[in-house]
RODO-2510 file (C-alpha; in nm, 4 decimals, decimal comma):
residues 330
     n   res          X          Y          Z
     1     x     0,0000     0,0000     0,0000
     2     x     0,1247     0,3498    -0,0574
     3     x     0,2544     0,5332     0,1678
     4     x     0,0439     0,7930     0,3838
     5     x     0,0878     1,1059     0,3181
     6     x     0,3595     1,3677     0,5323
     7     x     0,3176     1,7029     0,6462
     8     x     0,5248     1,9448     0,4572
     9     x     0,6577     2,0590     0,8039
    10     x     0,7838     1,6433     0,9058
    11     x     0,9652     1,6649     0,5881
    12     x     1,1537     1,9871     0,6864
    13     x     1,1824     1,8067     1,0243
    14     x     1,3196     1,4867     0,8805
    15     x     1,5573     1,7022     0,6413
    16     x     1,7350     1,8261     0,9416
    17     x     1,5966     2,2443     0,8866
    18     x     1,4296     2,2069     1,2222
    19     x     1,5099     1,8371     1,3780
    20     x     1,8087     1,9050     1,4896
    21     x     1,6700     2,1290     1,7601
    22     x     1,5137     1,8270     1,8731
    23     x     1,7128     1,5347     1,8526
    24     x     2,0005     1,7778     2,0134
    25     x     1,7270     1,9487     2,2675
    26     x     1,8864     2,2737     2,4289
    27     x     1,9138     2,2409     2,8229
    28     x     1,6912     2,5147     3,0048
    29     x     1,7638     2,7003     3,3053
    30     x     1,7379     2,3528     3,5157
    31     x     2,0038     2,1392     3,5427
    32     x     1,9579     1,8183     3,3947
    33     x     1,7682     1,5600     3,6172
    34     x     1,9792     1,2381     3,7295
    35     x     1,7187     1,0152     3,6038
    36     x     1,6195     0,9786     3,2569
    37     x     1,8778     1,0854     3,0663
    38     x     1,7984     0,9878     2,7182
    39     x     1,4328     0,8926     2,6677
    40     x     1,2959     0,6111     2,8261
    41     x     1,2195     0,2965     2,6679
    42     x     1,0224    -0,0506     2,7236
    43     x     0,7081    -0,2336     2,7076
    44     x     0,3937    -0,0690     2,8351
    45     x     0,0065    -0,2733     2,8643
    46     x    -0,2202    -0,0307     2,8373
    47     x    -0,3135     0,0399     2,4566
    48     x    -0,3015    -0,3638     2,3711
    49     x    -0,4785    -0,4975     2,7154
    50     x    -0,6075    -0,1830     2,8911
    51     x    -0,8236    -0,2912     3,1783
    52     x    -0,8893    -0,6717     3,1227
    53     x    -0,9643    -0,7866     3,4399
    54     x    -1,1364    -1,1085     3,2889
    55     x    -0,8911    -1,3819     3,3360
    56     x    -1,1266    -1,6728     3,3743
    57     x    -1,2360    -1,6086     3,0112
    58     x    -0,9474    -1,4604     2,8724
    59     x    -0,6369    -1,6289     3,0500
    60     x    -0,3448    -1,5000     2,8346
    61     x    -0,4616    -1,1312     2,7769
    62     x    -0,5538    -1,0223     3,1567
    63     x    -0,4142    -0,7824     3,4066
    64     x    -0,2211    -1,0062     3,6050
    65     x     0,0736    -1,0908     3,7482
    66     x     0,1710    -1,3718     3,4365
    67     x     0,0913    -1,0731     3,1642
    68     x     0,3754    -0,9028     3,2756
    69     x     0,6639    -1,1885     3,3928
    70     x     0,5834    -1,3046     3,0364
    71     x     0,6229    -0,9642     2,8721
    72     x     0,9587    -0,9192     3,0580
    73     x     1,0869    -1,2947     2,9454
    74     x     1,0347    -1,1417     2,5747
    75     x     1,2341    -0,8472     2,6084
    76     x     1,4993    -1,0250     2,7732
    77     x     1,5482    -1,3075     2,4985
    78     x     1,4012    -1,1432     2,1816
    79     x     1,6610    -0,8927     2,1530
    80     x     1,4186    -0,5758     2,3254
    81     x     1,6343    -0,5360     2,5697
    82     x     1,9504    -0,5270     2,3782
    83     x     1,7962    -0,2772     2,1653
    84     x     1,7127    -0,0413     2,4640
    85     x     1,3599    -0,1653     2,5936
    86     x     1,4500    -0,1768     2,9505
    87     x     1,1338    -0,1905     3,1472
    88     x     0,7856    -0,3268     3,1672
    89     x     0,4890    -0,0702     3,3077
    90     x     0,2227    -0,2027     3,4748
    91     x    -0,0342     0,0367     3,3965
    92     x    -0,4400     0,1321     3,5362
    93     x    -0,6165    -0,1750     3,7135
    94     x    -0,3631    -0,3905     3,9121
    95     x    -0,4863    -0,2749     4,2571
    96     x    -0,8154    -0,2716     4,4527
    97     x    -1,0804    -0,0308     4,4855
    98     x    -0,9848     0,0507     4,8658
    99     x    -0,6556     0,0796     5,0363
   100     x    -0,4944    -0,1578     5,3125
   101     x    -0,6873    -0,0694     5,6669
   102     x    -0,3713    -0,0953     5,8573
   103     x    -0,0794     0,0597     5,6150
   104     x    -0,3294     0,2585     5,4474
   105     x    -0,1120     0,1099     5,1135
   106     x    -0,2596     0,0188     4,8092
   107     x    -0,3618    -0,3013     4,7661
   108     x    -0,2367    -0,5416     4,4387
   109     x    -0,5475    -0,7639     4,3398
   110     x    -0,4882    -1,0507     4,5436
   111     x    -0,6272    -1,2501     4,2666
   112     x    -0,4234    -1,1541     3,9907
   113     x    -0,0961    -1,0565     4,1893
   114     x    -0,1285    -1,3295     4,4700
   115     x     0,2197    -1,2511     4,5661
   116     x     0,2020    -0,8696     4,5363
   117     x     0,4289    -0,6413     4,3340
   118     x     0,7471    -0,6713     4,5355
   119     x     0,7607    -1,0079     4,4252
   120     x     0,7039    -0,9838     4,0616
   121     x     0,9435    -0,6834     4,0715
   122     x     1,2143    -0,9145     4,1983
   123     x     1,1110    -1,1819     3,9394
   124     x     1,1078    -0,9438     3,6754
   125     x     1,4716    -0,7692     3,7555
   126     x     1,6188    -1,1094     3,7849
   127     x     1,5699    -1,1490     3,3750
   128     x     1,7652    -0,7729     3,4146
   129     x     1,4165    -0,5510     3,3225
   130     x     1,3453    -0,2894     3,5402
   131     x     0,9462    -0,2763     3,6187
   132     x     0,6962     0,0401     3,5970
   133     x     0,4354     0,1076     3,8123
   134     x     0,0622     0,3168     3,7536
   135     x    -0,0949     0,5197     3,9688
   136     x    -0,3209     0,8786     3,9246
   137     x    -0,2671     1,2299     4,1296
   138     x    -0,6285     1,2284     4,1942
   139     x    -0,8950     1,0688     4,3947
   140     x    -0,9194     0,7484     4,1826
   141     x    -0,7645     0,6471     3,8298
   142     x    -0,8799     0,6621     3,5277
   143     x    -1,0513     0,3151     3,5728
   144     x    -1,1945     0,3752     3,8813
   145     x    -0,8992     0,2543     4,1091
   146     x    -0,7121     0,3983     4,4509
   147     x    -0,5667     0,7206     4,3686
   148     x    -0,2917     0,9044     4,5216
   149     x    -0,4428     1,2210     4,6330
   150     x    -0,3622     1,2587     4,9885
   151     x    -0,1387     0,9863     5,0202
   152     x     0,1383     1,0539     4,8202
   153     x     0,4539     1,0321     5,0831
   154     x     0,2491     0,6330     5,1416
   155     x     0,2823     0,5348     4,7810
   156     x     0,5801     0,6684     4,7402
   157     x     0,7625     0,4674     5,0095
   158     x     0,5780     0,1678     4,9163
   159     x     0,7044     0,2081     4,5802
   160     x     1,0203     0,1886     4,6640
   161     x     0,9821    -0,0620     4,9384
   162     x     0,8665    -0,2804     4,6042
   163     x     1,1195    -0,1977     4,3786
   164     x     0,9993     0,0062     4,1525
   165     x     1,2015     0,1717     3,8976
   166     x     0,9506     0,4526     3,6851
   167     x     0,6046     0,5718     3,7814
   168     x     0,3618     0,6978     3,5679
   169     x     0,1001     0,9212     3,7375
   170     x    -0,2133     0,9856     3,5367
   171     x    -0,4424     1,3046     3,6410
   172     x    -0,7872     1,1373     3,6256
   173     x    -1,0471     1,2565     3,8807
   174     x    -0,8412     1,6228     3,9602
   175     x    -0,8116     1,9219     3,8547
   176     x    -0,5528     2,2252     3,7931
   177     x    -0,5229     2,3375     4,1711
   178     x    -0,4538     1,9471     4,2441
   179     x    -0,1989     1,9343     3,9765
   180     x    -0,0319     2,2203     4,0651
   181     x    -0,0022     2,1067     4,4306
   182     x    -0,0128     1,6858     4,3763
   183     x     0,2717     1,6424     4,1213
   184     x     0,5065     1,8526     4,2776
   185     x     0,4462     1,6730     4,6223
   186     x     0,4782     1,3451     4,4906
   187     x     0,7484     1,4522     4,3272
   188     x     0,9565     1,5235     4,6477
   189     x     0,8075     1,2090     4,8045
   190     x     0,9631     0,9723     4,5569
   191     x     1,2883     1,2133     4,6016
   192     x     1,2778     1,1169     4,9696
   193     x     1,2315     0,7598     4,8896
   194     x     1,5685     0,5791     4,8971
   195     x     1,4688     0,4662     4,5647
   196     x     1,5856     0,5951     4,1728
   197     x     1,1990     0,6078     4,0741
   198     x     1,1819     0,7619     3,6931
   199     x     0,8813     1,0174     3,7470
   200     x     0,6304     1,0103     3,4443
   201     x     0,3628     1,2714     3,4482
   202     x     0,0211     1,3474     3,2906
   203     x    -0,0219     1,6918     3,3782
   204     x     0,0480     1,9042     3,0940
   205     x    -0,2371     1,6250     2,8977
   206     x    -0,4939     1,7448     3,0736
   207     x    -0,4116     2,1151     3,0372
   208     x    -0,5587     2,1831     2,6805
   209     x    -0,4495     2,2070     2,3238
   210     x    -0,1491     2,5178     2,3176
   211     x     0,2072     2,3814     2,4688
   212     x     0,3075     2,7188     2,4495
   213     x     0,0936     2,8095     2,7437
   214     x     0,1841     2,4999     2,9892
   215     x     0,3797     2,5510     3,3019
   216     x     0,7005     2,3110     3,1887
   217     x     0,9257     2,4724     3,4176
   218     x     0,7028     2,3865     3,6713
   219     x     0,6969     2,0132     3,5935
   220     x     1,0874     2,0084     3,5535
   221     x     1,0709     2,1671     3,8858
   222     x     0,8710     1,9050     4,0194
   223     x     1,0394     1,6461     3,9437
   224     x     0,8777     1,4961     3,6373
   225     x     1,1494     1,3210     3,4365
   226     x     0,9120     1,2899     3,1576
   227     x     0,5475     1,4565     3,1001
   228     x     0,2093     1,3060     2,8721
   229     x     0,1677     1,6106     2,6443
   230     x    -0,1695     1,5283     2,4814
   231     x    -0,4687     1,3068     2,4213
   232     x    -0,4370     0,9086     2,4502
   233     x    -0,2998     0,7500     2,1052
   234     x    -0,5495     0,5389     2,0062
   235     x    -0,6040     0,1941     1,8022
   236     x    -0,6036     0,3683     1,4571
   237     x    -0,3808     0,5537     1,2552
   238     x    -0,5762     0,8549     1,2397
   239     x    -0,4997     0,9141     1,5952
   240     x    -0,1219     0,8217     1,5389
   241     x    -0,1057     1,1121     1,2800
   242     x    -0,2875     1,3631     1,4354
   243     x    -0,0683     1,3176     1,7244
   244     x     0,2333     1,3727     1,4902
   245     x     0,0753     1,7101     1,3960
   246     x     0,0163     1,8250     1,7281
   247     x     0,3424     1,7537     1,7961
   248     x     0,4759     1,9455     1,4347
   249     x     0,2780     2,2485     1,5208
   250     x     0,4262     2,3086     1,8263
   251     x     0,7626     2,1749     1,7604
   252     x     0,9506     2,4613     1,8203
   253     x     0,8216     2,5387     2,1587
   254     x     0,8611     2,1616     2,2601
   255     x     1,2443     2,1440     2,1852
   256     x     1,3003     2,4111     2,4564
   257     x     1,1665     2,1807     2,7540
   258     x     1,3044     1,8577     2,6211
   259     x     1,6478     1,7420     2,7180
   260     x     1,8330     1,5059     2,9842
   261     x     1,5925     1,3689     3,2476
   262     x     1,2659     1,5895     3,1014
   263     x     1,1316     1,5026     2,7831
   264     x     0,7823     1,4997     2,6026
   265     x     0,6034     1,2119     2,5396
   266     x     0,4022     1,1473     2,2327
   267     x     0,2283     0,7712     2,3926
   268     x     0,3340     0,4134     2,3100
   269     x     0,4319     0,2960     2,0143
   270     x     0,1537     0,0303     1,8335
   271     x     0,4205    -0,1535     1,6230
   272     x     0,2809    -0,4954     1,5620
   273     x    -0,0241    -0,7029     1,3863
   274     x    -0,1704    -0,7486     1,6900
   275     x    -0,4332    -0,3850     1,6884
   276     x    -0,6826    -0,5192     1,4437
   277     x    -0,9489    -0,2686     1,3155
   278     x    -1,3139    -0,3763     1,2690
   279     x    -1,2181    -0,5728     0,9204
   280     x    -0,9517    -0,7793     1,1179
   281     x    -0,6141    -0,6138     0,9323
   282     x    -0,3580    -0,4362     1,1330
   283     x    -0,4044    -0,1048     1,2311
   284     x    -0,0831     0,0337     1,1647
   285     x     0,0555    -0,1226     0,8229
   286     x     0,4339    -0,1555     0,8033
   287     x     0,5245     0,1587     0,6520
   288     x     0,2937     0,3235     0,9205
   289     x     0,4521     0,1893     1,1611
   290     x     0,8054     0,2984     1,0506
   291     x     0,6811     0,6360     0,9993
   292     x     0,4969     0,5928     1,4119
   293     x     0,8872     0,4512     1,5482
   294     x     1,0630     0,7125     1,3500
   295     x     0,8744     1,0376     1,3864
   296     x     0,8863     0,9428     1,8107
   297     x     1,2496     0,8511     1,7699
   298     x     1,3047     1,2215     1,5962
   299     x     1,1160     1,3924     1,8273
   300     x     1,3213     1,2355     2,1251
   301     x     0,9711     1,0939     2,2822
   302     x     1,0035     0,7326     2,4900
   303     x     0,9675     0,4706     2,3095
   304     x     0,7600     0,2827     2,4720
   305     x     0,5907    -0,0497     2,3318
   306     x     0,2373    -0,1673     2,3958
   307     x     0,1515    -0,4809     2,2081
   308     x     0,1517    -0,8545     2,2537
   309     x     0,5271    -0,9303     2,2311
   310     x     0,4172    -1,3065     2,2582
   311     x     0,3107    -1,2709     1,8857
   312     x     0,4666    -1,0012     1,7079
   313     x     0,6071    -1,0796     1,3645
   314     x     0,9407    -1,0905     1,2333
   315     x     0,8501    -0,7810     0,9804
   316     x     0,7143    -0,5642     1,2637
   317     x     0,9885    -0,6797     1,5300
   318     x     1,2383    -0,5977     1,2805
   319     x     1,0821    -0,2312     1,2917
   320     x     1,1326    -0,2115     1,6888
   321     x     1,4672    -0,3176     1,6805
   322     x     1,6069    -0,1360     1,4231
   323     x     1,8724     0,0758     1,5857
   324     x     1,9252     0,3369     1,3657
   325     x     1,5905     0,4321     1,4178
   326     x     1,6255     0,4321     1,8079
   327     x     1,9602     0,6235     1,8151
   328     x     1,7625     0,9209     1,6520
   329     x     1,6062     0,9939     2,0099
   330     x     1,9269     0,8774     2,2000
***
């Protein structure tokens, strides 16, 4: 099939007339954040399996514990991790609707995580993958789960009591006022840790549609080693490209705030046969999903998978592992 058809300004950007502001993005006033130095990359759940709680009817593609131990076993032996895919994020839906009545913790399903997180977190580093953790800045998550709101010094330090290596913190069920005041607290809570804890945040996605206007500095300030810009990518590539515009229009702005341990993240890569449309074909066709891995490797956004990496084929793994691709964004 023909290729899809590119802006005028993502061939200027490809060309090098602007993309070098990105791939080499100019420090700001803040020194660079220890953590995330070059973009962060891995294996994410949440666009392939989102909030599949079913596991009695659908065994292989649930939230549970086994999802992700078999995820990291892919990384480690089909050449993901040698290529830079370093960690799998557990995303919305692994813990209960209330918190612990003693430790006031969250609570892992105790059906699907029987043994809790700290013990798949050990399983998982022992194949050398670090693991990723979910949680929201509000009252609940987007699903409906335990937020952090209030308790943000508790999750942190069980966080890091578990072994957690990256958080991403969604802002579902908040509003400005709470991000303002709920990132930034976190923030010094996972600081105060003991723990390295990459710090992912969604604020600046739920602040509109002009980057120009979003408090960046703030976030850096924070502590947010990486920020959601925009809306969710979704399972079609109409959503894939009208990220890639948002992201073109405000290009220049963007390549200010991006650099060592703060960049801007365009959402997970889709790479792979397994996002079927209503016909049954792929969603992203191979040359779409080159254009998906190499516009986010440009722009310096993580690279971060979600798909089933139990079944991906040889033509779309070759795609994620290509590394001239990936050393654009590192």
């Amino acid at each position: 099939s023909p290729l899809p058809r590119i802006p005028r300004w993502l061939l200027y950007f490809i060309f090098g007339l602007i993309g070098n502001e990105i791939v080499n993005a100019k420090e700001t006033q803040h020194e660079p954040r220890a953590l995330g130095r070059t973009p962060p990359m891995g294996w994410m759940s949440w666009e392939r399996f989102r909030c599949n709680i079913n596991c009695t009817e659908l065994p292989n593609d649930c939230i549970n514990a086994n999802l992700y131990t078999e995820m990291a076993t892919r990384l480690a032996q089909d050449g993901y991790l040698d290529a830079g895919y370093n960690t799998v994020h557990i995303d919305d839906c692994w813990m209960t609707k209330s918190r612990d009545k003693v430790t006031v913790e969250m609570v892992p399903d105790p059906e699907r995580f029987p043994d809790g997180i700290q013990a798949l977190a050990d399983d998982i580093h022992s194949k050398g993958i670090r693991i990723g953790l979910y949680t929201d800045i509000g009252t609940h998550t987007c699903a409906g789960y335990a937020g952090s709101q209030g308790y943000e010094t508790i999750d942190a330090n069980a966080y890091a009591k578990w072994g957690i290596d990256y958080l991403k913190v969604d802002g579902c069920y908040a509003n400005e006022s709470v991000y303002e005041s709920g990132y930034p607290k976190l923030g010094r809570a996972l600081q105060q840790s003991g723990r390295e804890i990459t710090y992912s945040c969604s604020w600046p996605a739920y602040l509109g549609n002009d980057e120009s206007t979003k408090p960046f500095d703030r976030m850096i300030d924070a502590g947010c080693n990486l920020w959601r810009n925009w809306h969710d990518i979704e399972n079609n590539w109409k959503s894939v490209s009208e990220i890639i515009n948002y992201f073109g229009k405000f290009s220049q702005v963007l390549s200010t705030v991006a650099g060592p341990g703060h960049w801007n993240d365009m959402d997970m890569i889709m790479a792979g046969n397994d996002h079927t449309s209503t016909d049954g074909k792929p969603v992203l066709t191979l040359e779409q999903a080159k254009i998906q891995l190499s516009i986010w490797s440009i722009m310096a956004s993580p690279l971060i998978i979600s798909n089933d990496l139990r079944t991906v084929p040889q033509d779309y793994r070759a795609i994620l592992l290509n590394k001239d691709m990936i050393m654009a964004g590192n």
